[in-house]
Every structure is written in C-alpha cells, then in structure tokens.
N, C-alpha and C positions, 0 to 999 in steps of 0.2 A: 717600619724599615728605615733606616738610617743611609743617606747618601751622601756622598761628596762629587762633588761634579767638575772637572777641570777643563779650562777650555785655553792653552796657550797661543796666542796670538803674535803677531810681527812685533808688538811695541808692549804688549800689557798681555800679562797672566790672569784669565777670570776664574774665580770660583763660587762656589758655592753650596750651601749645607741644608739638604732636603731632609724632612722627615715625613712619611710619605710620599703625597706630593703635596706638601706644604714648604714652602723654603721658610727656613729661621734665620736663614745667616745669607750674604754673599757680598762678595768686594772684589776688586779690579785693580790689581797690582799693576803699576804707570814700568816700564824699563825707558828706560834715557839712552841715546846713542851712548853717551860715557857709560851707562851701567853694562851695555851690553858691548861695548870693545874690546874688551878682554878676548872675549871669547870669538876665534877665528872662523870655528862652523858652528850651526846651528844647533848642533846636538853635544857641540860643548857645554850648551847651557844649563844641561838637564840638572846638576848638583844646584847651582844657583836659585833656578825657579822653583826645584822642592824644599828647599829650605827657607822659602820666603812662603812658600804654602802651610810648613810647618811652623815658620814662625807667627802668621797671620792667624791659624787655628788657636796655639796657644794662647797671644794676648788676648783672642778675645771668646777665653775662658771655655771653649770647645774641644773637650778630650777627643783623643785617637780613636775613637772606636766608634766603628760603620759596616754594615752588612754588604756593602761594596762601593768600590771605587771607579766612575767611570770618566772615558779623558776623551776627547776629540779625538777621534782616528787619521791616523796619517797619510802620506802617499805612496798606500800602499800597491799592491799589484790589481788592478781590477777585480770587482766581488761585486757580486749582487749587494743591494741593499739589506738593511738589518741589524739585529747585536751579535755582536762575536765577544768571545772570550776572551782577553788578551792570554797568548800562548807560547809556547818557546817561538813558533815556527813563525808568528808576529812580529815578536821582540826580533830575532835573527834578521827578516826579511827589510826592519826598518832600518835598521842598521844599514843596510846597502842600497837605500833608494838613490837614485840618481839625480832626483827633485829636492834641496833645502827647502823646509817650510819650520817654520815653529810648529804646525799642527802634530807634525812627527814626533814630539817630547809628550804628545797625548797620553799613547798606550803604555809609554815607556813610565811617566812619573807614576799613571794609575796602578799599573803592574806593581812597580817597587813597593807605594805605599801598602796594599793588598797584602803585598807578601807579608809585611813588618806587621798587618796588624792580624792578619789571618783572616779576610774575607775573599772574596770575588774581584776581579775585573774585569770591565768591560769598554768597547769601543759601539758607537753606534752613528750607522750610516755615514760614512767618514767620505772625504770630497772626490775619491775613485772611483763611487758606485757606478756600477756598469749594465744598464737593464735596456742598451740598445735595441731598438730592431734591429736584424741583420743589414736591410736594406738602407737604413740607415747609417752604417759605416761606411758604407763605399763611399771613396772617392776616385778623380780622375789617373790618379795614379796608383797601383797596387802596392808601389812600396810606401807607402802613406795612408791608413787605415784610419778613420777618426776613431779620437779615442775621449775622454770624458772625464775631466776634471773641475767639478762645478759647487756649487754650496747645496749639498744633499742634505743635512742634516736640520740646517733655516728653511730651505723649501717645504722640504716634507713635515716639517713643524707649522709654517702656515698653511699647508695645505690642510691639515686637520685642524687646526683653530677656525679654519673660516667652515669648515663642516659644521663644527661642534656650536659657532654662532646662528649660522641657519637653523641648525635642533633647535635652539635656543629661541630664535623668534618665531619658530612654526612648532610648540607643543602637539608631539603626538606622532608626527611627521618625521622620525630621526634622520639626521644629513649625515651620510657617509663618504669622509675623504675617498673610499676606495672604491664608489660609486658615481665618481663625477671626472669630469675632464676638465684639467686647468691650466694654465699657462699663468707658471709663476715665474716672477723675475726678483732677482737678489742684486741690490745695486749697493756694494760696498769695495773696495780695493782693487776688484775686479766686478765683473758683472757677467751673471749667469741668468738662461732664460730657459726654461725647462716646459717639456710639453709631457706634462702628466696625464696617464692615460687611465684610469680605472685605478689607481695606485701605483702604476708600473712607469717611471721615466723612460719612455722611447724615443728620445732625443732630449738632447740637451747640447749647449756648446761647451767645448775646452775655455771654459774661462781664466785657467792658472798660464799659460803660453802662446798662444795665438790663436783665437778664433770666437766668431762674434764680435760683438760692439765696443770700441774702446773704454776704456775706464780710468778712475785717476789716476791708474800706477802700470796700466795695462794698453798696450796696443792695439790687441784686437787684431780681425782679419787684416792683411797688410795681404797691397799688390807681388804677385810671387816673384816675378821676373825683374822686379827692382828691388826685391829682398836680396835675391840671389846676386845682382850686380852688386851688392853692396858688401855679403858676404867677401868678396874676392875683390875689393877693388884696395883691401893692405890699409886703411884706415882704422880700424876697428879690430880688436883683439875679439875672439870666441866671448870671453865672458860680457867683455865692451858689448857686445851687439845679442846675448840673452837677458843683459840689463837694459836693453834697445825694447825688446817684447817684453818683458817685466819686471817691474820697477823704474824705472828713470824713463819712463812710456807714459801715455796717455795724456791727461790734462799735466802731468807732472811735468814733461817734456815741451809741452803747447806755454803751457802759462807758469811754471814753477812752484806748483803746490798742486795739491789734493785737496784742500778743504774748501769744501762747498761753499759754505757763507762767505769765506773771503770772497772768493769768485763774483757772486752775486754781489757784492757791496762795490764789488771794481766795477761790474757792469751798468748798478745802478749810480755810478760815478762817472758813468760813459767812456766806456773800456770797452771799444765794437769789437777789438779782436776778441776780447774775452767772451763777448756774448755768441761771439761764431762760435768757437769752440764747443762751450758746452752746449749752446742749441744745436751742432752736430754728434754732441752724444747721444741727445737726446733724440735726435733723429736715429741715429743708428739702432738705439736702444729700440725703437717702434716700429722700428723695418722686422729687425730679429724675433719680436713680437708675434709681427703679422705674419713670416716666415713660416712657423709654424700653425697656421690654419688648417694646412692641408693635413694634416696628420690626423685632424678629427673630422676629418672632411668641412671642415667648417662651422662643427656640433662642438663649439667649445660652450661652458659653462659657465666659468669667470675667469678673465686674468687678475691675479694677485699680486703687488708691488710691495718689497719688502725690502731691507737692508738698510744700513743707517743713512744713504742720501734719501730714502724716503722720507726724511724728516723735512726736505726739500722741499716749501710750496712753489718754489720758480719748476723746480726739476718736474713735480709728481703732478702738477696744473698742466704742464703743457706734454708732458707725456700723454697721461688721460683723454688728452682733447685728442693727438694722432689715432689714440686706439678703442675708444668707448663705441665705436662704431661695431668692434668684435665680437665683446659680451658684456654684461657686468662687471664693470674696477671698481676692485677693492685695495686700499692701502694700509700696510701693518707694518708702520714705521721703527726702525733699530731690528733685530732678532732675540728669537728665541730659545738660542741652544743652548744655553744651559738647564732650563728647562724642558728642552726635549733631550737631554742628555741623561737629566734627574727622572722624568718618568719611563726613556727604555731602559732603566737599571731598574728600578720598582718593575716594570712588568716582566723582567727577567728574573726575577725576584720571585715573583709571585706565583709565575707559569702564564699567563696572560701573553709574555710575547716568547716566541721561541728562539734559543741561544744556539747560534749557529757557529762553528769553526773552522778558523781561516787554516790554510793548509798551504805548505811551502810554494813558492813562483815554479811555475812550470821549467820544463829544459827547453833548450833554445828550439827544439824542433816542433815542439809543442806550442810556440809561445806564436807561430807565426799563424795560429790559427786562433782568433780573438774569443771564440765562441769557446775555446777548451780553458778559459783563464777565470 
C-alpha cells in the first residue's frame, strides 16, 4: 500500500511517502512570515501549501499515485478518538470552525488530492478527541464545561511505541498500549499532559486556549478574576487579548522567543530572569504531571515526555528529577505523526483499524449536552 501523509503546521508543511509502513520519501516544507502574508486566514492557504506538496512530489521523481491520502485532522467538533473518512459533512464543518489552526488545511488538502487521484482519505486522531470521563468535565461554573484540545495523535503514537519497546525488551511477554496506564506529556508550542487510561484519554488539558501549564507561545491556566479585569479594563482589542492566551503568550511574552537553546545559552550567560521563567514552566509542567495521579489512583505505569523541547537536556533533567518519584520516565524526543499518520491509513487500509464517520455538529440544543457531540 502506497501512502502519503500530510501534516501542515503554523510555519512548515511536513510530508511524507510510505510504502507500507516503510517511509521512502519525506521533507518539511520551511513557510516564511513573507511566504505566508499574503494570505489573511488560514484556510486561504490551502491552494499554496498543495501545490508545493505537488511540486515537492514531482522534483523528486514520485508519481501521483497512492491507495490513500491521510492529513492532520483539524478543529473539528469533538469525536472520540480514531480514523475517519474525510467526508462532505468534514470538509463543510471545517469550513466554519471558530478556532484558526494550519492543522484545518489537514482533511481539506488530503480530500482534494484523493479525489484527483481516485483513492481514500483520511484523518486520524485529530487535536479535538474527546474520551473525557463525565466527571471530568465539570467545572465551577456550568456555563464553562471543560473541553479538550490537546496533541492526540503524538501521544497516542508514544504511547504505543514505548508498549511495542517493552515487547521488545521482554520476548514473549507482548506490552500493550491499551493495557497500561500512562501519563504522557507533549511539550511543543503548547504543552498537553494526558492521563491515558487502558487506551481511553480520561483527562487531558485544553492546551490550544487556556489551561494547564504555560508554554512558548501559550499561557496556560491564568488567574480568572484578573483575566476578567483585564477583559474590560478598554486596553486590549478581543483579538489583542486571544493572542494574550495564544501566541504572543507564554515564554514568547516573558523572554521574546520560543526557542529553547536560545533560552538556555542566556541562562548559561546568566540571564536569572530567564532561568525563572523556564524553571517555572518546568514546574508547572510537573505539577500538571502529578495532578493526574488520582485518576489511577496512583497505579500509573510510566509517564512519557515527548515533543520537540524534549530534546531539552536543561528542560527533560530537571523535569524528571520533579517526577521520577511517580513511575518510570521515559523520553521520546521530537514526534511521531507522521508516522502514526502513515500506519492508521495502512491499517485502514487493510481492515486492522476500523474507519469511523464523522457526522455533521450537533444543533444548538444538542450541543449543550457534551456527552451527545
């Protein structure tokens, strides 16, 4: 079976060309603020970034033709976890999300090309999945339900690579992802901390808007009642203050970047605010951690550290040291979606995974009940 795997990102388009699940091909198309100005919303994109996908397959000698196309699922309405079909009722609903992300141009470019060459598409485990416990949505207020916007697709990829390396060191003894309780954390643009339960995410935090630990680009939980004054105090436009929670947030806001090694070279330059900073994410980061203990009563099995600052030995050393006291850390630095992109289209493919279908957003009166979405 023949794949193509798309993964469009805030700054760069990845792809990549599976056969099986062997990849032959893949590369990371860079966008420039200039390359990407033109373009006012995010889903103006879509012409641009397919045609640097088709021009990248061409030069480098890789015809059109693939048993299916699958792309990053967008922000779409809440779904359980899974493959889905990209479908009209997909394409329509992404069209009208309320959330910008690049991951949205996912289903849409995979669809298109699908159509033009006459295969499949598909979307798998996209950053919406929603496999809350009940008891887990509550909050103090009823018009405020938690809701779940997290890296579904890199978790549930480490979560079964660190199974498949257990198999691996204990012949005989197979390790199953969906037999174990883990507490995986995704520490890239934002930072999501998921408490995996038998397979099923039963918590996790909104990491695309507020909640949880801050991150380079993200705020994280923030005090409500100084939100609120700040809302209404005529300084800040609406948009000014959701690029306040994302984007022009977190370390972006504290120190004027996101990237990690700078950070670290200021610190080891003796930069003490710098070092407050990210040792207070990194605190934050091991609080949200240990937060969820209770959800296994305590019977966790490993926490997993993933995402590209896990390349971090300042970050992933002094993380570790807060929480090795929980279970076994493990770290599996940068991600893996495109390859778990490439094997849930092969096992869609095959019959191995089963192909689920997303179905229009509920009506408003519907929608106030989280459990019916």
């Amino acid at each position: 079976m023949k794949i193509l795997a798309i993964n469009p990102g805030s700054t760069s388009t990845k792809m990549a060309v599976y056969e099986d699940n062997h990849k032959v091909f893949d590369l990371t198309l860079r966008h420039s603020v200039e390359d990407l100005e033109p373009f006012s919303k995010v889903i103006d994109q879509f012409d641009y970034r397919k045609h640097l996908i088709l021009n990248a397959l061409a030069e480098n000698g890789i015809p059109l033709e693939f048993d299916a196309v699958i792309g990053r699922g967008g922000l779409l309405r809440p779904i359980p976890g899974g493959v889905y079909e990209v479908n009209d009722a997909m394409v329509t609903d992404i069209h009208k999300v309320r959330r910008s992300h690049a991951c949205n141009l996912g289903c849409l470019i995979a669809r298109n090309l699908a159509d033009e060459i006459g295969c499949k598409s598909y979307i798998a485990d996209p950053g919406i999945v929603d496999e809350l416990d009940d008891v887990a949505r509550v909050t103090g207020s009823p018009l405020m339900p938690r809701i779940t916007t997290w890296h579904a697709l890199n978790q549930r990829a480490i979560g079964r690579r660190y199974a498949a390396q257990l198999s691996k060191e204990h012949p005989g003894k197979p390790v199953r992802y969906e037999d174990m309780n883990l507490i995986i954390v995704h520490m890239g643009g934002g930072i999501s901390v998921g408490a995996h339960k038998h397979g099923r995410v039963v918590d996790v935090n909104n990491a695309f808007d507020g909640e949880g630990p801050f991150s380079p680009e993200r705020a994280g939980s923030l005090p409500s009642g100084a939100l609120i004054d700040l809302c209404y105090s005529g300084r800040y436009s609406k948009d000014e203050l959701l690029q306040r929670i994302s984007g022009k947030a977190g370390l972006a806001a504290h120190l004027g970047t996101t990237h990690i090694p700078e950070i670290v070279a200021r610190i080891e330059g003796g930069d003490k605010y710098a070092q407050l900073v990210l040792d207070a994410m990194i605190y934050q980061i091991a609080k949200n951690i240990a937060a969820l203990t209770p959800v296994f009563h305590g019977q966790v099995d490993a926490v997993l550290i993933t995402g590209g600052i896990a390349h971090s030995e300042y970050v992933t050393s002094r993380l570790v040291s807060k929480i090795d006291f929980i279970a076994p850390v493990a770290v599996f630095p940068g991600e893996d979606e495109l390859e778990a992109l490439a094997l849930n289209a092969l096992g869609a493919l095959n019959g191995t995974i089963p192909v689920k279908t997303y179905t229009q957003k509920k009506t408003a009166s519907q929608a106030t009940n989280p459990r019916m979405n």
